[in-house]
LUMTI-10306 format. One record per residue (C-alpha): residue number from 0; x, y, z. Coordinates in pm, whole numbers, plus 50000, padded with zeros to 5 digits. Layout:
NUM/X/Y/Z $
...
***
This chain:
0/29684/03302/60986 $
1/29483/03190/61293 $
2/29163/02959/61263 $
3/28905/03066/61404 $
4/28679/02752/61262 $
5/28742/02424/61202 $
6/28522/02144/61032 $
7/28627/01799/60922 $
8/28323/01581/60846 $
9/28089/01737/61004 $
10/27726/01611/61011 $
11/27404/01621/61117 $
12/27106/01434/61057 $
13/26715/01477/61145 $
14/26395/01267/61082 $
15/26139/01342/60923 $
16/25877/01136/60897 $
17/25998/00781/60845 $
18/26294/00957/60621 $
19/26654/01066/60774 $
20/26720/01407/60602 $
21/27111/01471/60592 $
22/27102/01837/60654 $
23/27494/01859/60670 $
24/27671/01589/60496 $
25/28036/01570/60579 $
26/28125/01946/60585 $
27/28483/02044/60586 $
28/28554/02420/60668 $
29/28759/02663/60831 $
30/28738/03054/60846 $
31/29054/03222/60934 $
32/29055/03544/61223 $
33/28990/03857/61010 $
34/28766/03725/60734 $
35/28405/03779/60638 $
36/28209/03505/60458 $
37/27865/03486/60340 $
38/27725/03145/60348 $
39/27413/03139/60099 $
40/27210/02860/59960 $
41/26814/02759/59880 $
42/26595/02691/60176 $
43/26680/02325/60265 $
44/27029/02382/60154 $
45/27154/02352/60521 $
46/27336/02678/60582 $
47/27086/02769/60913 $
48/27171/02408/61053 $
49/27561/02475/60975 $
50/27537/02831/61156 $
51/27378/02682/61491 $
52/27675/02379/61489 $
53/27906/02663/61476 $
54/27771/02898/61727 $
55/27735/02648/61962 $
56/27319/02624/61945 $
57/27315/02305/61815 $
58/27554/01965/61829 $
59/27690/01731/61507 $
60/27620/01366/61469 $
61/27960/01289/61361 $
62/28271/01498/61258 $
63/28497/01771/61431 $
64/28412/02109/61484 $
65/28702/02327/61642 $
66/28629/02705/61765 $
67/28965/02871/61816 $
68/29121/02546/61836 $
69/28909/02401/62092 $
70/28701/02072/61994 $
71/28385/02122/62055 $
72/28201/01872/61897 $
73/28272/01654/62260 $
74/28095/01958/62501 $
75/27893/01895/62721 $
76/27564/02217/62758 $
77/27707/02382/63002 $
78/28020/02403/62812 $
79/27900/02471/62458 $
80/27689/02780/62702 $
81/28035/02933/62842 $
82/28235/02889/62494 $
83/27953/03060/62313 $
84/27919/03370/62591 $
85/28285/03404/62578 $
86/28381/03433/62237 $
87/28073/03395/61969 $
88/27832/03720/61911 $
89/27482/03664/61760 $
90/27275/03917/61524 $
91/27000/03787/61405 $
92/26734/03914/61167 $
93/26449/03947/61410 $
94/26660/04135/61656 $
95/26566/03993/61968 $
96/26600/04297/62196 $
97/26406/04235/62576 $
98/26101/04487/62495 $
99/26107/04595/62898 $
100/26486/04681/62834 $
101/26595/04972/62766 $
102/26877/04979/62444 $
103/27148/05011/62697 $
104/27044/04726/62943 $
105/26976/04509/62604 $
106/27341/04595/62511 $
107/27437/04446/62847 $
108/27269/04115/62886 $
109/27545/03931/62781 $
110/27795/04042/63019 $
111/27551/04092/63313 $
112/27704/03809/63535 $
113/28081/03954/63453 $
114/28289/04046/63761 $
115/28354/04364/63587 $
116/28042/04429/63405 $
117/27917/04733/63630 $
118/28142/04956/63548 $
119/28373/04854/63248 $
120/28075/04669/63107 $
121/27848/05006/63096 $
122/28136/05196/62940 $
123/28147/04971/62682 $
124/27818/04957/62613 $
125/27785/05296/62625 $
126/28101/05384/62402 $
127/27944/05091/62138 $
128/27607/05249/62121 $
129/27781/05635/62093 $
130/27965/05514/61782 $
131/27695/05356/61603 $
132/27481/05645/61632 $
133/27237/05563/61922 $
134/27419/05789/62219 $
135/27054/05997/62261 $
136/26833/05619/62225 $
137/27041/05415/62473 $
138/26753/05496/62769 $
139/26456/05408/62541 $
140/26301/05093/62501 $
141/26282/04842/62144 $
142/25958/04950/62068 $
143/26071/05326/62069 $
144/26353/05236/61795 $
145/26303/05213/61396 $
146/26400/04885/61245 $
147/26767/05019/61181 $
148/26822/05107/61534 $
149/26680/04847/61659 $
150/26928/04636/61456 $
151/27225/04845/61573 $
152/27141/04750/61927 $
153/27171/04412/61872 $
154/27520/04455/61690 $
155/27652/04647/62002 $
156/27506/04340/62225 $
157/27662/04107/61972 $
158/28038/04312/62042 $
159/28002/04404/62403 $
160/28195/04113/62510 $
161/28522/04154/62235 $
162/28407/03815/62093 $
163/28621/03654/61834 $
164/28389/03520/61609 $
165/28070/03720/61474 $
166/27787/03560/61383 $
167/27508/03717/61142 $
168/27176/03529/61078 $
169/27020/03764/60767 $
170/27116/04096/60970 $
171/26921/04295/60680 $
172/26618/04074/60665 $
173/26341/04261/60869 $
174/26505/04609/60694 $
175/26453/04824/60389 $
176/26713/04807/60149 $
177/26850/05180/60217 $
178/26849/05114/60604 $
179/26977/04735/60539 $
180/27284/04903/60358 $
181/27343/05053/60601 $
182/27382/04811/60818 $
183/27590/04595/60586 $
184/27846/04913/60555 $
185/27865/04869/60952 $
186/27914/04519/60944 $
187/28200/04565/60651 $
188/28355/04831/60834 $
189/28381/04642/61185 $
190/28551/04345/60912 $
191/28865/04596/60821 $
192/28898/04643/61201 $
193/28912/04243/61241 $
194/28636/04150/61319 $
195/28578/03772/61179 $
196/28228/03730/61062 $
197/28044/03443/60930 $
198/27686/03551/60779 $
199/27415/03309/60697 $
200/27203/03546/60382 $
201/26967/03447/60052 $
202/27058/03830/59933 $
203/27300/03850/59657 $
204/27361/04222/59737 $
205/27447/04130/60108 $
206/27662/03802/60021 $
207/27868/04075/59820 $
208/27967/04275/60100 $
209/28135/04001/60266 $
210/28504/03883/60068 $
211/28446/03500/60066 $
212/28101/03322/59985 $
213/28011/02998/60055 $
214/27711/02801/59827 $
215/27582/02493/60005 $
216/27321/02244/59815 $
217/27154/01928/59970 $
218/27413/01979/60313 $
219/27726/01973/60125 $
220/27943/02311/60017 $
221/27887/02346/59632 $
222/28084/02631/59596 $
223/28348/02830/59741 $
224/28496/03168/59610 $
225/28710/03441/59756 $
226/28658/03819/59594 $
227/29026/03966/59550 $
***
């Protein structure tokens, strides 16, 4: 099966104080195309620092990190920016919809500056929205959405550009638990299509969705368990 992520020592350090705190500590990892793993751990366990190596938001001290077989721990910005638009999807749990944007044009942003993104872009976009339920919200605005719909935007902007590799910062954390079920049956469902997601959660009932969690502690993985 095809990797979509590869880690071999990776690292990363910050300082605090007059202290280095080893937030990752020599984490080897890969996530093959098609699976869904839920990464959980206590706050300080270094799961959020691990998701931003891998989507490209942040850089490792030392180690390899490979996205689709491309080493990327040696990128330069403007490359980590065009590997990340091109193949990594973000949904995080504040959302982050553009409040003067409608839920169509929010669905867009990433693929604005596509040769094609006029018209095979918009169709897209607009076949995205239709099938997760939003076909009579895609002309109103963030602050005209419920929390659930508002979250649904964000997955369609996180898919609009076919990217390999989904990545899910808490996507129910800002929901109720009916509408953040919801969501996780969405998320599940676009797995059995293929979709390869990697979720950062501290929800038991949302790590369960997902076939494969991860437990970090103190940077390093402490556990590691696939659901048959």
């Amino acid at each position: 099966m095809d990797q979509v992520i590869a880690t071999s020592g990776l690292c990363r350090t910050f300082r605090v104080g007059d202290a280095d705190v080893h937030a990752l500590d020599h984490i080897d990892l890969t996530v093959d195309r098609g699976e869904f793993v839920a990464v959980m751990g206590p706050s300080g366990s270094g799961k959020t620092t691990l998701m931003n190596i891998l989507g490209c938001l942040d850089k490792s001290d030392a180690g390899e990190y490979r996205l689709l077989d491309q080493v990327v721990s040696d990128m330069d910005d403007d490359r980590l920016s065009s590997l990340r638009n091109r193949h990594i999807g973000f949904v995080f749990q504040s959302f982050h919809l553009l409040p003067r944007m409608t839920a169509e044009e929010n669905v867009l942003v990433p693929i604005r500056y596509a040769d094609d993104w006029a018209e095979a872009g918009r169709r897209r976009a607009d076949e995205l929205l239709e099938r997760l339920g939003l076909s009579d919200r895609m002309h109103h605005r963030p602050n005209q959405l419920s929390g659930g719909q508002r979250q649904r935007v964000a997955i369609a902007r996180a898919l609009v550009a076919n990217p390999p590799l989904l990545l899910a910062d808490e996507p129910t954390g800002n929901l109720d638990s009916a509408t953040g079920e919801t969501i996780m049956a969405l998320i599940s469902e676009l797995n059995r299509e293929g979709q390869t997601i990697l979720m950062v959660t501290h929800d038991e009932n949302v790590a369960s969705h997902a076939r494969r969690v991860i437990h970090m502690r103190d940077g390093k993985v402490d556990r590691d368990a696939r659901r048959h």
